[in-house]
C-alpha positions as CSV (number, residue, x, y, z in Angstrom):
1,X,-21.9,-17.9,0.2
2,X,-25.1,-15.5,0.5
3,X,-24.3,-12.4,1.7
4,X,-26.8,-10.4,4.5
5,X,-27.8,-6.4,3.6
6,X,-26.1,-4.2,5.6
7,X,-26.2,-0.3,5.4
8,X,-24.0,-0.1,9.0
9,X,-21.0,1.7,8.1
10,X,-23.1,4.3,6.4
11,X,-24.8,7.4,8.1
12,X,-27.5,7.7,5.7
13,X,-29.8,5.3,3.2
14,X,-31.7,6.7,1.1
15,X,-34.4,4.2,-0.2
16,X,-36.7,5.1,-3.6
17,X,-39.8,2.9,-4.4
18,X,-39.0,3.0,-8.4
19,X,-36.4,4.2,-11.0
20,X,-38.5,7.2,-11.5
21,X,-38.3,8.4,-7.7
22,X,-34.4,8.4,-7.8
23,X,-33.1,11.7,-6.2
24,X,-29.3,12.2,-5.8
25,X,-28.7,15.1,-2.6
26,X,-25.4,16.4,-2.1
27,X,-24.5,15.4,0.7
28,X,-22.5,11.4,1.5
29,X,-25.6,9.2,1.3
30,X,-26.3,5.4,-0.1
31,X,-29.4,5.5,-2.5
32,X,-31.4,2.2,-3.2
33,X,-33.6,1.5,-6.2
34,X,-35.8,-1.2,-6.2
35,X,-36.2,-2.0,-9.4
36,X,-38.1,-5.5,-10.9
37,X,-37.7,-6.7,-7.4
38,X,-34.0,-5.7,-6.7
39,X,-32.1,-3.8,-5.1
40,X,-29.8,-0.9,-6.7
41,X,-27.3,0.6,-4.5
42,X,-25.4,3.7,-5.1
43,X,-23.5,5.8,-2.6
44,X,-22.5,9.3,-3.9
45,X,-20.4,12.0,-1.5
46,X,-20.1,15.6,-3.5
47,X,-16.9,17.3,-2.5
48,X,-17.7,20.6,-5.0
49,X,-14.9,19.3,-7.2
50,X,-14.7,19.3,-10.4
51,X,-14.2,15.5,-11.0
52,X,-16.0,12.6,-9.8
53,X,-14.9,9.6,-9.6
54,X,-17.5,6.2,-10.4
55,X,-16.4,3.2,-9.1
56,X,-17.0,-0.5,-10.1
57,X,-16.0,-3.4,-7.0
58,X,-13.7,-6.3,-8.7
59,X,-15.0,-9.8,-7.3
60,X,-15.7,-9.9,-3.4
61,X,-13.3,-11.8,-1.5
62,X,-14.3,-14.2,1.4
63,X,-13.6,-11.0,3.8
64,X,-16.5,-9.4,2.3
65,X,-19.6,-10.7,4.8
66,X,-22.0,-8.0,3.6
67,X,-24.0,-5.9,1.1
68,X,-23.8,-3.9,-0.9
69,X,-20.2,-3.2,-1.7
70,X,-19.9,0.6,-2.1
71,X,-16.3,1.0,-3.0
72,X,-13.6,4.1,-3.4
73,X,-14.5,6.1,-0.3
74,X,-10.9,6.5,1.2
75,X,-9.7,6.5,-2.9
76,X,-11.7,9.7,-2.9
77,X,-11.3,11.6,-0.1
78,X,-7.2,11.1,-0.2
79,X,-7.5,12.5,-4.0
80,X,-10.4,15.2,-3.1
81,X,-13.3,14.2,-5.8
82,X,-16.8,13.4,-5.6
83,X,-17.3,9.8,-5.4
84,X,-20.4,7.9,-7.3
85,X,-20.0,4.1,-5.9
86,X,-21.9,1.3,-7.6
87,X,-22.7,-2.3,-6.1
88,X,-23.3,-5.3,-9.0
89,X,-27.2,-5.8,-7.8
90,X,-26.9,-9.2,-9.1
91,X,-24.8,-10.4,-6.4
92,X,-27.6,-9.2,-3.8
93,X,-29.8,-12.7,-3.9
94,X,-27.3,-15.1,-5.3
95,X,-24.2,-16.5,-3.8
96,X,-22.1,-14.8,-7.3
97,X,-18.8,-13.1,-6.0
98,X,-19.3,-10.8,-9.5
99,X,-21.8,-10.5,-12.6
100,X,-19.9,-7.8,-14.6
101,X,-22.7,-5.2,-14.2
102,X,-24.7,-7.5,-17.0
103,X,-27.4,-8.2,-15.2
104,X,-29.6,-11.2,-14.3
105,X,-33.2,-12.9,-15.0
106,X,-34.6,-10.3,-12.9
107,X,-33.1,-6.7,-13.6
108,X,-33.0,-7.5,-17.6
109,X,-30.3,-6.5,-19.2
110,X,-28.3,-4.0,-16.3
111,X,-26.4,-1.6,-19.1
112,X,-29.7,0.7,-20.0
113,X,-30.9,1.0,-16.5
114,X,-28.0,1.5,-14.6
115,X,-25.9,3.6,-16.7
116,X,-29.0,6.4,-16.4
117,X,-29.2,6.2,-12.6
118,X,-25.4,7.2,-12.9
119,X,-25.9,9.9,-14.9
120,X,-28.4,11.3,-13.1
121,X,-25.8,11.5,-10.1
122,X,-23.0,12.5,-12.5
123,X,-25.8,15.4,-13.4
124,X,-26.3,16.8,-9.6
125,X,-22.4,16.2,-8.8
126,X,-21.6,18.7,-11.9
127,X,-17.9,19.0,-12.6
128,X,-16.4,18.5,-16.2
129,X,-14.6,15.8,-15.8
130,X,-15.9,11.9,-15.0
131,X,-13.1,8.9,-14.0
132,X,-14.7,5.4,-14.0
133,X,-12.4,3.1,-12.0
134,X,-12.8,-0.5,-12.3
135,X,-10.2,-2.7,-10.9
136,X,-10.5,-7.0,-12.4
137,X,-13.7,-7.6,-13.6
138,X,-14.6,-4.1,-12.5
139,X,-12.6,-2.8,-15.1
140,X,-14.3,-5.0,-17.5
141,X,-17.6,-2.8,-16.2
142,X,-15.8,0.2,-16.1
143,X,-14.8,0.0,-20.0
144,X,-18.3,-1.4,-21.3
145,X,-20.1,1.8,-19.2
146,X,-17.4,4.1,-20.8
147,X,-19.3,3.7,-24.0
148,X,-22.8,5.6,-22.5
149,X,-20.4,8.6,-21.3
150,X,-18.2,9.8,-24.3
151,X,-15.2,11.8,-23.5
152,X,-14.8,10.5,-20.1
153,X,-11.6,9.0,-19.0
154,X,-11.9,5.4,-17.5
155,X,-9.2,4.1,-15.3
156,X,-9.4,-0.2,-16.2
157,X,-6.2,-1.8,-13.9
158,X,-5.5,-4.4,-14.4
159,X,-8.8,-5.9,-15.6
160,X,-10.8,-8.6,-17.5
161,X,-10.8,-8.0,-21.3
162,X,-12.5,-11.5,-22.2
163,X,-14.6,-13.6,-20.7
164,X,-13.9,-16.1,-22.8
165,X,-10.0,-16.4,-22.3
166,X,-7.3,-17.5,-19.7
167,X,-7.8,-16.9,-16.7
168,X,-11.0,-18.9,-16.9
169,X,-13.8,-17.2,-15.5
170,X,-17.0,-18.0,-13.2
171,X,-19.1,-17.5,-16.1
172,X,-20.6,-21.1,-15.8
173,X,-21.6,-20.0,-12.1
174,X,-23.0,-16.6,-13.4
175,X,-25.3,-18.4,-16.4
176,X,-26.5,-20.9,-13.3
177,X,-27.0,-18.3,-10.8
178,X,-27.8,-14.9,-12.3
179,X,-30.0,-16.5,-15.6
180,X,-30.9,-20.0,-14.3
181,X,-29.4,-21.4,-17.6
182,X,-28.8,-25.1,-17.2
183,X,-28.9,-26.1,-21.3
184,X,-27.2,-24.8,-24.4
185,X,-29.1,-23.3,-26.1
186,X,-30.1,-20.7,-23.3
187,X,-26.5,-20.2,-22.7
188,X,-26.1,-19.4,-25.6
189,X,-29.0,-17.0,-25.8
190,X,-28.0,-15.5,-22.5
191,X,-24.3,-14.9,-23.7
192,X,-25.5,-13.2,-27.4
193,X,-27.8,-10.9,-25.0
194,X,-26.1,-10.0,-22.4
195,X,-22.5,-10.0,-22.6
196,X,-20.0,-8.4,-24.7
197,X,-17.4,-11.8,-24.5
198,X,-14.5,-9.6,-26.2
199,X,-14.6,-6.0,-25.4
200,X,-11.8,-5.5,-28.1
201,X,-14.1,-6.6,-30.7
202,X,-16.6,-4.3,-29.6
203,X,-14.9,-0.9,-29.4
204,X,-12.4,-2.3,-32.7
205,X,-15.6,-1.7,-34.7
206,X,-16.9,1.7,-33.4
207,X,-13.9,3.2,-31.8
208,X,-13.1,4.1,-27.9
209,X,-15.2,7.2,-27.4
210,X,-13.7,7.6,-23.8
211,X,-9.9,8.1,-23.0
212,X,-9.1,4.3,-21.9
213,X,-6.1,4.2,-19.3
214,X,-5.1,0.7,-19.3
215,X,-2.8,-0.1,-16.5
216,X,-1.7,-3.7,-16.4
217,X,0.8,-5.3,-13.7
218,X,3.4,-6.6,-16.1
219,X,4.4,-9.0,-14.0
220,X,0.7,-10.7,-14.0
221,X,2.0,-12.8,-16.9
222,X,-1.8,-14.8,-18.0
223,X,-3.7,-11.4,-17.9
224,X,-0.8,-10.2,-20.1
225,X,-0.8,-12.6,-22.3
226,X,-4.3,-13.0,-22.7
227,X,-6.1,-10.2,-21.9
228,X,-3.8,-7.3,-21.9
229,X,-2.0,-7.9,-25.6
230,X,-4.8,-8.8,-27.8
231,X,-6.8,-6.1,-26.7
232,X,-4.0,-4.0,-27.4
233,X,-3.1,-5.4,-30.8
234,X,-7.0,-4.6,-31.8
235,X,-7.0,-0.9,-30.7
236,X,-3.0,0.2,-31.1
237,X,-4.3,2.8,-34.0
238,X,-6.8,4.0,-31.6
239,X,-5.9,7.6,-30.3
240,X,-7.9,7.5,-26.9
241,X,-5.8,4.3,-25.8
242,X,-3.6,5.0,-23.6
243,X,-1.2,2.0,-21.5
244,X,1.0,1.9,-18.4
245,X,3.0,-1.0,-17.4
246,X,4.6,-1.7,-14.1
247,X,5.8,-4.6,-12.1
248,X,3.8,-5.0,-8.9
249,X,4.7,-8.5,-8.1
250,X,4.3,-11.7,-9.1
251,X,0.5,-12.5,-10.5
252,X,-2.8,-10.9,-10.2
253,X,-2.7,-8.4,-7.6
254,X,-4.0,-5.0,-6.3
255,X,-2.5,-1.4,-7.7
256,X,-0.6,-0.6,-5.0
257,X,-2.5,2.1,-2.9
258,X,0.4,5.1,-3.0
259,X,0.4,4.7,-6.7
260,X,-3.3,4.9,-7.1
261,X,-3.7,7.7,-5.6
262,X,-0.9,9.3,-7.6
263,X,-2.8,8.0,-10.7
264,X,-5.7,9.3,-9.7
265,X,-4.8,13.0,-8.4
266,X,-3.0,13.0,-12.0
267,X,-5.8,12.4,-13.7
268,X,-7.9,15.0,-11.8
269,X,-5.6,17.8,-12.4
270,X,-7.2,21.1,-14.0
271,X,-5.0,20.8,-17.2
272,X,-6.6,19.8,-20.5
273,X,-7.7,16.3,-20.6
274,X,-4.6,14.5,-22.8
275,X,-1.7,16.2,-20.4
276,X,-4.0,14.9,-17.5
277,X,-3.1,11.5,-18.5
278,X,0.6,12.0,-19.1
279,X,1.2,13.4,-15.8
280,X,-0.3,9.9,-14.6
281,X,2.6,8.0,-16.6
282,X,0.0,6.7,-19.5
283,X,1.0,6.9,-23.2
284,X,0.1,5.4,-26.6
285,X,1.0,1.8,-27.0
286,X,3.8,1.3,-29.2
């Protein structure tokens, strides 16, 4: 399903003609980029706190009928931070429930242009402290953004560790979709370019320069088993890992709201950094 533009529930858009004109006010406003054709969609709301939270949207759901999908307004009002809310632009002209904030055919390679754009907001927000959410496969965006903002703290619950493993994923329908790739050989290009299969591998090799607070559903036994532990396993000596598990249910499931919140306000606290994220109920993995 295709999903129609809408900007209804917002006050204000905010539409720039190139990266280059990208302004960030302070006041609750959706900003679009065009960029190479498409449509970049950020909504930022400054608060004058002193952390901001930037949120990633997991896969839409059939309830979701339009675009773009600007997530973690109620999230950051209840806890009282600024909010910098990102839309996956490669779900605006394909029928793609997610791309992972990798990009498509069109944008290039999303990574290097969008992780400016939301520093740039970051930069007008202020504040000294930065909390990129990411529930699913927003979490899987959260973690691989973490890398362009060092000493951040990002928030991954429950999410996708590797595309590659069980549960399978819709990559088939992103390399058709986002890439057009229909043979081998440009799969396999597209993949090597674009994606970062096994984040473990990635941040094994040149450490987590973020604070990574992995929350993980213990009850959601395949993410578990094959996302959660071999991730783990990889980066256990890794001081900036941080893990808390909790039974939410059976299967893959939202963080219950309450508990988010708590989470949240925890990590937002005007303590140092590393007593921020016990007070949320994270520690090392043993």
């Amino acid at each position: 399903m295709q999903r129609q533009r809408s900007f209804k529930r917002w006050k204000i858009q905010t539409q720039y003609s190139s990266l280059d004109a990208f302004v960030n006010p302070e006041q609750p406003v959706v900003h679009t980029v065009t960029h190479r054709g498409i449509d970049f969609d950020l909504l930022t709301h400054d608060r004058g706190s002193d952390t901001t939270l930037v949120v990633f949207h997991a896969a839409l759901t059939p309830r979701a009928l339009t675009l773009p999908q600007l997530q973690g307004g109620k999230l950051a009002e209840d806890t009282g931070c600024n909010l910098v809310a990102v839309s996956d632009p490669t779900i605006t002209d394909t029928e793609l429930d997610l791309g992972w904030y990798l990009g498509n055919s069109k944008t290039g390679k999303l990574p290097p242009v969008l992780a400016p754009l939301i520093q740039s907001a970051l930069d007008r927000l202020g504040g000294s402290r930065t909390i990129f959410i990411g529930p699913s496969g927003g979490g899987y965006a959260a973690i691989l953004y973490g890398q362009f903002f060092p000493n951040s703290i990002v928030l991954a619950i429950n999410p996708r560790l590797d595309l590659g493993a069980r549960p399978a994923s819709d990559w088939g329908r992103y390399l058709d979709q986002a890439h057009d790739a229909h043979t081998n050989v440009k799969r396999i290009r597209i993949r090597r370019e674009y994606a970062v299969v096994r984040l473990r591998e990635k941040y094994a090799e040149m450490g987590l320069p973020f604070d990574l607070c992995l929350y993980q559903n213990s009850r959601d036994r395949t993410y578990v088993r094959h996302q959660t532990r071999p991730f783990v396993a990889a980066l256990k000596n890794d001081n900036r890992l941080f893990l808390r598990m909790d039974e939410d249910g059976n299967g893959h499931r939202p963080i219950p709201g309450g508990k988010l919140r708590e989470i949240v306000s925890s990590l937002s606290l005007d303590i140092p950094q590393s007593l921020a994220i016990q007070k949320a109920g994270f520690s090392r993995p043993s």
